[in-house]
mmCIF file as gemmi writes it, N, C-alpha and C atoms, coordinates in Angstrom:
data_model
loop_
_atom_site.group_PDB
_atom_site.id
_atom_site.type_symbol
_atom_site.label_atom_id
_atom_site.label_alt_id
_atom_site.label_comp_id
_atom_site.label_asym_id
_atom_site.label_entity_id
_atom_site.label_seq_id
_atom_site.pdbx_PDB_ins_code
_atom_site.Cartn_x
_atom_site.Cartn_y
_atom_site.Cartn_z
_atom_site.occupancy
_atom_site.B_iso_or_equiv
_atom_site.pdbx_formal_charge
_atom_site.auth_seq_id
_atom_site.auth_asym_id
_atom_site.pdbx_PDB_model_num
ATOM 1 N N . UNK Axp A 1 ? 98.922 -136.438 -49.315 1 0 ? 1 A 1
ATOM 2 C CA . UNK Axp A 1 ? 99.997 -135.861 -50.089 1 0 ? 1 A 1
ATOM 3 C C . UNK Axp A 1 ? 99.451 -135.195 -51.346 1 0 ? 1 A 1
ATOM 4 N N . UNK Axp A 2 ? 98.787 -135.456 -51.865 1 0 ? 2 A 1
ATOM 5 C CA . UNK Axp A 2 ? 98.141 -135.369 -53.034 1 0 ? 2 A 1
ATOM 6 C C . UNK Axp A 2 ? 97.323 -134.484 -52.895 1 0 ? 2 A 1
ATOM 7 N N . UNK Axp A 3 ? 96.442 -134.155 -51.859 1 0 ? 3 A 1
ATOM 8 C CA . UNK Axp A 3 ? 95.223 -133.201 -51.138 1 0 ? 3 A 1
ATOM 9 C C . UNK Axp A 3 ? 96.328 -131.945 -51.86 1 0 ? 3 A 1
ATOM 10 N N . UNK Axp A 4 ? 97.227 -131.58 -51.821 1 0 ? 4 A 1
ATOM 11 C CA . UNK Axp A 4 ? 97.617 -130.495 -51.516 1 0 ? 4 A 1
ATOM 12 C C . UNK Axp A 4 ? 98.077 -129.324 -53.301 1 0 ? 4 A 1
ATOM 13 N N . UNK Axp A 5 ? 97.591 -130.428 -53.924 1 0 ? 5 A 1
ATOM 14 C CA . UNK Axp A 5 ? 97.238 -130.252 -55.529 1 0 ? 5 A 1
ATOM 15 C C . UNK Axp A 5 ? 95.864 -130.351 -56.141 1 0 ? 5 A 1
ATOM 16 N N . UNK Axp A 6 ? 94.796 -130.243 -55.146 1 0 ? 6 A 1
ATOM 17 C CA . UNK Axp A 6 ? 94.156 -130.245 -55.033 1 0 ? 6 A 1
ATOM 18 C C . UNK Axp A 6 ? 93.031 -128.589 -55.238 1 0 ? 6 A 1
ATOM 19 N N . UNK Axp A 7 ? 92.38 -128.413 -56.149 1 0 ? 7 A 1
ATOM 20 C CA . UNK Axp A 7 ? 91.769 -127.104 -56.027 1 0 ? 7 A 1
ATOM 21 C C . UNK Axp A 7 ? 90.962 -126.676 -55.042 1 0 ? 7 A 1
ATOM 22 N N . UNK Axp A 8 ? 90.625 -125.324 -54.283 1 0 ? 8 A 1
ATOM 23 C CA . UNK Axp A 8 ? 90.263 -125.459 -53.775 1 0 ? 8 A 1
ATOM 24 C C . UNK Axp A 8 ? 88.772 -124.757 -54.368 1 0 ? 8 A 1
ATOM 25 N N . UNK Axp A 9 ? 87.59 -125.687 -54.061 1 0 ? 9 A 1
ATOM 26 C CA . UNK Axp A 9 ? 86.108 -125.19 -55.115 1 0 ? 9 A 1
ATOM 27 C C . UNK Axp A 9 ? 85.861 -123.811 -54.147 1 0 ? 9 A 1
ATOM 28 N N . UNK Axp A 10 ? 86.028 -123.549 -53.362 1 0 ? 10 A 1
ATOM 29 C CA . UNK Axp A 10 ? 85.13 -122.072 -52.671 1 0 ? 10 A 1
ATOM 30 C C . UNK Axp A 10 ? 85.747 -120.975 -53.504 1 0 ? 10 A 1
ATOM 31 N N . UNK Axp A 11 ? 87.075 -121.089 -53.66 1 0 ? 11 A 1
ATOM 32 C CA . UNK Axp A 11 ? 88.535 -119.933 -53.843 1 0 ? 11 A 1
ATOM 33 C C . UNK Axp A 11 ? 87.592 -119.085 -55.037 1 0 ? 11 A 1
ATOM 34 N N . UNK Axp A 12 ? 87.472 -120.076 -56.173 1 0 ? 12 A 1
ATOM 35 C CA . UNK Axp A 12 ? 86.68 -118.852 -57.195 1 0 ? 12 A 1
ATOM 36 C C . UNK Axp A 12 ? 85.683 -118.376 -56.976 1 0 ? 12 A 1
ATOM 37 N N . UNK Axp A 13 ? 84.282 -119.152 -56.19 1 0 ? 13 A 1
ATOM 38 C CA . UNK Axp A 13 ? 83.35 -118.291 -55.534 1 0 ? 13 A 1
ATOM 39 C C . UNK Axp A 13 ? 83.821 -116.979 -55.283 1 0 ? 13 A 1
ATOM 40 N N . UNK Axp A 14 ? 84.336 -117.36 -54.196 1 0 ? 14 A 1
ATOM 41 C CA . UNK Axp A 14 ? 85.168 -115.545 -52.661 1 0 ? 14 A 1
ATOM 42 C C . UNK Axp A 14 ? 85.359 -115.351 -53.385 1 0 ? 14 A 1
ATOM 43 N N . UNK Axp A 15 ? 86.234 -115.282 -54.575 1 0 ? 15 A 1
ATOM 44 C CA . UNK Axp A 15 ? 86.509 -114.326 -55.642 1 0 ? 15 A 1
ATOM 45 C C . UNK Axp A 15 ? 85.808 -113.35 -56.497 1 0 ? 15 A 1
ATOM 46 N N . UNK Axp A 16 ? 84.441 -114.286 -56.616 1 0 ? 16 A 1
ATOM 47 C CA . UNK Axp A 16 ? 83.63 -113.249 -57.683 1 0 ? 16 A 1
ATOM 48 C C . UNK Axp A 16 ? 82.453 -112.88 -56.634 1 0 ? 16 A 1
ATOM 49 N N . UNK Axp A 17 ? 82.762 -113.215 -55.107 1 0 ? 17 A 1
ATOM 50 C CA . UNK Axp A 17 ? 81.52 -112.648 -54.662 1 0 ? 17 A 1
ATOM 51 C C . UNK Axp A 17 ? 82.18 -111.183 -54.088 1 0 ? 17 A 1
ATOM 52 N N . UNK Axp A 18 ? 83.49 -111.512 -53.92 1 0 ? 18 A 1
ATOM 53 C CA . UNK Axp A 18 ? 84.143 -110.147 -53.415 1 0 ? 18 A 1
ATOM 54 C C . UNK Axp A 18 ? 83.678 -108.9 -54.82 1 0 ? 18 A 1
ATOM 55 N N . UNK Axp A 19 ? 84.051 -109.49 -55.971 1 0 ? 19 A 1
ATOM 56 C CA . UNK Axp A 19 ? 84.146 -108.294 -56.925 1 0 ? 19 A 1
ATOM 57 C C . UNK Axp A 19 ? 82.651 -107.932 -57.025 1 0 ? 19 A 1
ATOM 58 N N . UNK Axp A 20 ? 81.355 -108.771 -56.753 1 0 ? 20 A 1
ATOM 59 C CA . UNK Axp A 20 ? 80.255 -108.196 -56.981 1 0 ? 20 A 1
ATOM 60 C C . UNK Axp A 20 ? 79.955 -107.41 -55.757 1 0 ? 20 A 1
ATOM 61 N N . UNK Axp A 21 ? 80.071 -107.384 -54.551 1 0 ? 21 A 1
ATOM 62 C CA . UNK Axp A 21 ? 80.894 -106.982 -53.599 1 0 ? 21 A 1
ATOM 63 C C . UNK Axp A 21 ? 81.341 -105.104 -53.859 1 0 ? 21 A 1
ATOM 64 N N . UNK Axp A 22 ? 82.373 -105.069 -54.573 1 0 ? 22 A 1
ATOM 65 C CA . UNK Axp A 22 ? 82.891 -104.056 -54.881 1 0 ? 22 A 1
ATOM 66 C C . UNK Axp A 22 ? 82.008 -103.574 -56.057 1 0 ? 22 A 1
ATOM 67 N N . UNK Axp A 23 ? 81.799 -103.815 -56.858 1 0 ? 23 A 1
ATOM 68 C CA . UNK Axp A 23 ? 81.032 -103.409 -57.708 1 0 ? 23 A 1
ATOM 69 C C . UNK Axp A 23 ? 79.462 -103.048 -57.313 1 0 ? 23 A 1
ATOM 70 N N . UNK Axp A 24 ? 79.06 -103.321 -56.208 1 0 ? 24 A 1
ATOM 71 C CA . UNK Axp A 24 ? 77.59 -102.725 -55.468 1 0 ? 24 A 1
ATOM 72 C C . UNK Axp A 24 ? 78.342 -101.727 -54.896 1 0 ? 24 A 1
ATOM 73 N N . UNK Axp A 25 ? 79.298 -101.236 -54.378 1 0 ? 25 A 1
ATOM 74 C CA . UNK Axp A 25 ? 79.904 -100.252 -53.389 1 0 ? 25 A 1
ATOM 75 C C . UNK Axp A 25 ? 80.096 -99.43 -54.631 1 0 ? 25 A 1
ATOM 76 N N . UNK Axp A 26 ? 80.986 -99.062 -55.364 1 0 ? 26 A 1
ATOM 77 C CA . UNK Axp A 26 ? 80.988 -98.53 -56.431 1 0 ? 26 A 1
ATOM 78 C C . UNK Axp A 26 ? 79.811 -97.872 -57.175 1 0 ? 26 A 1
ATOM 79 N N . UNK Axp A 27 ? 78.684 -98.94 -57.452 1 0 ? 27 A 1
ATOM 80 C CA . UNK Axp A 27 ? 77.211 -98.393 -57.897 1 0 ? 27 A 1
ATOM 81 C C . UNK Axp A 27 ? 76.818 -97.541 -56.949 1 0 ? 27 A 1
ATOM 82 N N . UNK Axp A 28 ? 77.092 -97.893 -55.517 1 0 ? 28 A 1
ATOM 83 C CA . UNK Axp A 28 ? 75.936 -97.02 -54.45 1 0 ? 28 A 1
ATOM 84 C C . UNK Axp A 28 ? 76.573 -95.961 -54.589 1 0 ? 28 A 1
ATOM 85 N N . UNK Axp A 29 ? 77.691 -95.399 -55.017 1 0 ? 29 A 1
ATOM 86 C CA . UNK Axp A 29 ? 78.417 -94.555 -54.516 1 0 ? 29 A 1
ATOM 87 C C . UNK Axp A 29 ? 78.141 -93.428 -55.705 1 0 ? 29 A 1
ATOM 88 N N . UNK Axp A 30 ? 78.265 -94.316 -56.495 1 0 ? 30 A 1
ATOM 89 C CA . UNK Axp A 30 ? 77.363 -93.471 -57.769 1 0 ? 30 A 1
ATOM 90 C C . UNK Axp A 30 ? 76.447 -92.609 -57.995 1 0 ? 30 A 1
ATOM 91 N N . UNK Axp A 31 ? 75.324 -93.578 -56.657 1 0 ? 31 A 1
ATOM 92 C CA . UNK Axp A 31 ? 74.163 -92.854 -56.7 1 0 ? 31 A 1
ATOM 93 C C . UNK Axp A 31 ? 72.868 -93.834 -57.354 1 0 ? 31 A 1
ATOM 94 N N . UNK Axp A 32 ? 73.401 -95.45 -57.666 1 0 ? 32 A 1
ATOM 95 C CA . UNK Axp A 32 ? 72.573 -95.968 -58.977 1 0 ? 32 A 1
ATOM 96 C C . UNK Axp A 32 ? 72.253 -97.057 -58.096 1 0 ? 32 A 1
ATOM 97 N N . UNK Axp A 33 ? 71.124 -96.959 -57.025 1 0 ? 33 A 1
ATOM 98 C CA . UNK Axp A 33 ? 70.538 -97.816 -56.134 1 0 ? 33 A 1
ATOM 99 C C . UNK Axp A 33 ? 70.131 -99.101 -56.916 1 0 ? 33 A 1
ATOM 100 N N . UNK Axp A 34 ? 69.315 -98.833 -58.279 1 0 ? 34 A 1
ATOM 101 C CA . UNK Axp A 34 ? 68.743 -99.858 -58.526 1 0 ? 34 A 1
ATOM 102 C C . UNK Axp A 34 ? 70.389 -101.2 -59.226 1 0 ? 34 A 1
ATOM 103 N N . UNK Axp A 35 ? 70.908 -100.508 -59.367 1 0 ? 35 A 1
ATOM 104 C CA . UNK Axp A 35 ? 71.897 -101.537 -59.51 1 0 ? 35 A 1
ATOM 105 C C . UNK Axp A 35 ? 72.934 -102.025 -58.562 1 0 ? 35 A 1
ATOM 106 N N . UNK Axp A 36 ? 72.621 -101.565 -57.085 1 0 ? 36 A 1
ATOM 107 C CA . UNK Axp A 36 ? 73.671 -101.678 -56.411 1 0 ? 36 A 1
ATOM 108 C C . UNK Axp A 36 ? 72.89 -102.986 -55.398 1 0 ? 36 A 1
ATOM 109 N N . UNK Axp A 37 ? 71.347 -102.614 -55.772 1 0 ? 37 A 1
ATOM 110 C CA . UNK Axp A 37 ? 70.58 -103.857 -55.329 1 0 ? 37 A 1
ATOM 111 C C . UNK Axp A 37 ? 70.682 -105.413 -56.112 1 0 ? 37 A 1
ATOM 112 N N . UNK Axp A 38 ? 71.05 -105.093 -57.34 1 0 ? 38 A 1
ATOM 113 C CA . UNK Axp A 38 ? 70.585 -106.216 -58.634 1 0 ? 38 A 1
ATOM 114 C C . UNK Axp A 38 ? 72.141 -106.943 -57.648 1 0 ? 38 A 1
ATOM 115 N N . UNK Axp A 39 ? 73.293 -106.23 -57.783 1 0 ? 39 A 1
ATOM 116 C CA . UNK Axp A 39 ? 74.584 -106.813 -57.296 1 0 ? 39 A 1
ATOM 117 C C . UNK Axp A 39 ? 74.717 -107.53 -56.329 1 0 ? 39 A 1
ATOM 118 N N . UNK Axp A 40 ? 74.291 -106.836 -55.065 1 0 ? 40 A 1
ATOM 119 C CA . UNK Axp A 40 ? 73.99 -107.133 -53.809 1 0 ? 40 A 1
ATOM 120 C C . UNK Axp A 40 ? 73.346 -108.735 -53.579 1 0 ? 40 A 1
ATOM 121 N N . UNK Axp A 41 ? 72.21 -108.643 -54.44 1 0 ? 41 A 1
ATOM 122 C CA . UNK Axp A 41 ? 71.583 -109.956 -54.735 1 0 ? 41 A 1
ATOM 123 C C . UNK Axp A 41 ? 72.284 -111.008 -55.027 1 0 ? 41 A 1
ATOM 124 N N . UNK Axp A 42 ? 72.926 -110.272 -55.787 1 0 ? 42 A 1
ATOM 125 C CA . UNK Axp A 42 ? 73.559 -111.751 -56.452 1 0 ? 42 A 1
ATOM 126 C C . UNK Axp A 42 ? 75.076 -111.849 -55.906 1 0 ? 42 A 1
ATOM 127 N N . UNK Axp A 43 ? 75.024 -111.169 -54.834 1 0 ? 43 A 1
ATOM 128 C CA . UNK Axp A 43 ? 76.361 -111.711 -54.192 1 0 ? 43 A 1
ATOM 129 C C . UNK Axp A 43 ? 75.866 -112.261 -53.133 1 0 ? 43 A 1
ATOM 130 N N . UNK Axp A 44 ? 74.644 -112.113 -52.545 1 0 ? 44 A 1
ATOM 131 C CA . UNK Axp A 44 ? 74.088 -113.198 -51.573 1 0 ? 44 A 1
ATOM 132 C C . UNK Axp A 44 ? 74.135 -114.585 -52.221 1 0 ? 44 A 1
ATOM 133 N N . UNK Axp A 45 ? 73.527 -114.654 -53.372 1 0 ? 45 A 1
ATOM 134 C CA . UNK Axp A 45 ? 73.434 -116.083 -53.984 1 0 ? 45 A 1
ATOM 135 C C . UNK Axp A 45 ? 74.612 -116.662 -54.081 1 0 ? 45 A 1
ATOM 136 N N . UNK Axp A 46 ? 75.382 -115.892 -54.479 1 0 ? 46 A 1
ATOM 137 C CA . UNK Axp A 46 ? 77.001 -116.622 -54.513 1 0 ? 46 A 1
ATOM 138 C C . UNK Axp A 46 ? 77.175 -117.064 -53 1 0 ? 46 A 1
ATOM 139 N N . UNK Axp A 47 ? 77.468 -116.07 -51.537 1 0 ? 47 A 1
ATOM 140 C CA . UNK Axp A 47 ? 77.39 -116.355 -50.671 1 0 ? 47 A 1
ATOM 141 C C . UNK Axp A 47 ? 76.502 -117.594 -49.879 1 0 ? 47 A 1
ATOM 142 N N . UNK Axp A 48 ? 75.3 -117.74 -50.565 1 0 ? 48 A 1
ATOM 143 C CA . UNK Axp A 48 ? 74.614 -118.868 -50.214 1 0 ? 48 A 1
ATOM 144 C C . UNK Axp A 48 ? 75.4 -120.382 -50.886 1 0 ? 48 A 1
ATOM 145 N N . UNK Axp A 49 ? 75.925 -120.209 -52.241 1 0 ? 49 A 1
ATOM 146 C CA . UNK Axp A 49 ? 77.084 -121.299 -52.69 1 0 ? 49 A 1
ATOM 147 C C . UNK Axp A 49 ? 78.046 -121.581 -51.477 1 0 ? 49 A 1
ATOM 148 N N . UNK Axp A 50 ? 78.658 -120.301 -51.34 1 0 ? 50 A 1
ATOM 149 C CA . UNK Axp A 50 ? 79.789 -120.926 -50.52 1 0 ? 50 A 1
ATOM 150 C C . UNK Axp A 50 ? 79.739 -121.461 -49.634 1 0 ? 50 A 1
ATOM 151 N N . UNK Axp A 51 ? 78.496 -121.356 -48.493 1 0 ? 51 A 1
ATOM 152 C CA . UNK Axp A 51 ? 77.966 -122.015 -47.516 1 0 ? 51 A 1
ATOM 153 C C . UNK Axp A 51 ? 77.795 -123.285 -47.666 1 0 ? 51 A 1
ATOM 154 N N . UNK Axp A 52 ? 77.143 -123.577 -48.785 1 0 ? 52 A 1
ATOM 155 C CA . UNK Axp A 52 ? 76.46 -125.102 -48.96 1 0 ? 52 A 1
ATOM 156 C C . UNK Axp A 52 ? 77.54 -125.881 -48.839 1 0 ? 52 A 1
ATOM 157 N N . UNK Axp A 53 ? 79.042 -125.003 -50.366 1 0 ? 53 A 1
ATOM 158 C CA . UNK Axp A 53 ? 79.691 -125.906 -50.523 1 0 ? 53 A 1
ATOM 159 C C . UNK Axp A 53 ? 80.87 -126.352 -49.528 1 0 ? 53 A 1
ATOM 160 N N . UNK Axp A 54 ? 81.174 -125.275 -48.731 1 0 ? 54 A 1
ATOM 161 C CA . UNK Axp A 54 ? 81.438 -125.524 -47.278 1 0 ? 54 A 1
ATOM 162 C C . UNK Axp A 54 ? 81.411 -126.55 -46.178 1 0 ? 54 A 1
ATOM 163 N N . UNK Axp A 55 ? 79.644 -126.865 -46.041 1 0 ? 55 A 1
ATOM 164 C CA . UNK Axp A 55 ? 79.229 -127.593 -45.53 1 0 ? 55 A 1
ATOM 165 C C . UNK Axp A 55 ? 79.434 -128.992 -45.889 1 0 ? 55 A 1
ATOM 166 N N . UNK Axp A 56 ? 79.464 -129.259 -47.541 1 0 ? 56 A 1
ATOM 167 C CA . UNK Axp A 56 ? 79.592 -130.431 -47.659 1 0 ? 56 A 1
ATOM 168 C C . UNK Axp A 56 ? 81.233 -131.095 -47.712 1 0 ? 56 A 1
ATOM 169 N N . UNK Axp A 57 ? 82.182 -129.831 -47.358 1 0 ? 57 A 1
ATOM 170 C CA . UNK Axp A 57 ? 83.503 -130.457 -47.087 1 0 ? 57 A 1
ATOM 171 C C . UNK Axp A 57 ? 83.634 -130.935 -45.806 1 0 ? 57 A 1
């Protein structure tokens, strides 16, 4: 009953991995490779969070 007030920990991850996400699409589109890589990166790392924390639910 209670589960359901419950936060859910991934929700803000997907959230900021989507916007880094959009924000590499945006850079590439630009034309500004070296930053569309720096983004990219670090939306894998986020993506590697969500996995782990995934796993341990």
């Amino acid at each position: 009953m209670f589960g359901l007030f419950k936060s859910n920990p991934t929700k803000k991850l997907r959230k900021t991995y989507d916007q880094k996400l959009t924000q590499a699409l945006h850079a590439q589109r630009k034309g500004d490779i070296r930053t569309y890589s720096m983004l990219t990166a670090e939306a894998q790392e986020i993506w590697d969070k969500i996995e782990q924390a995934e796993q341990k639910q």
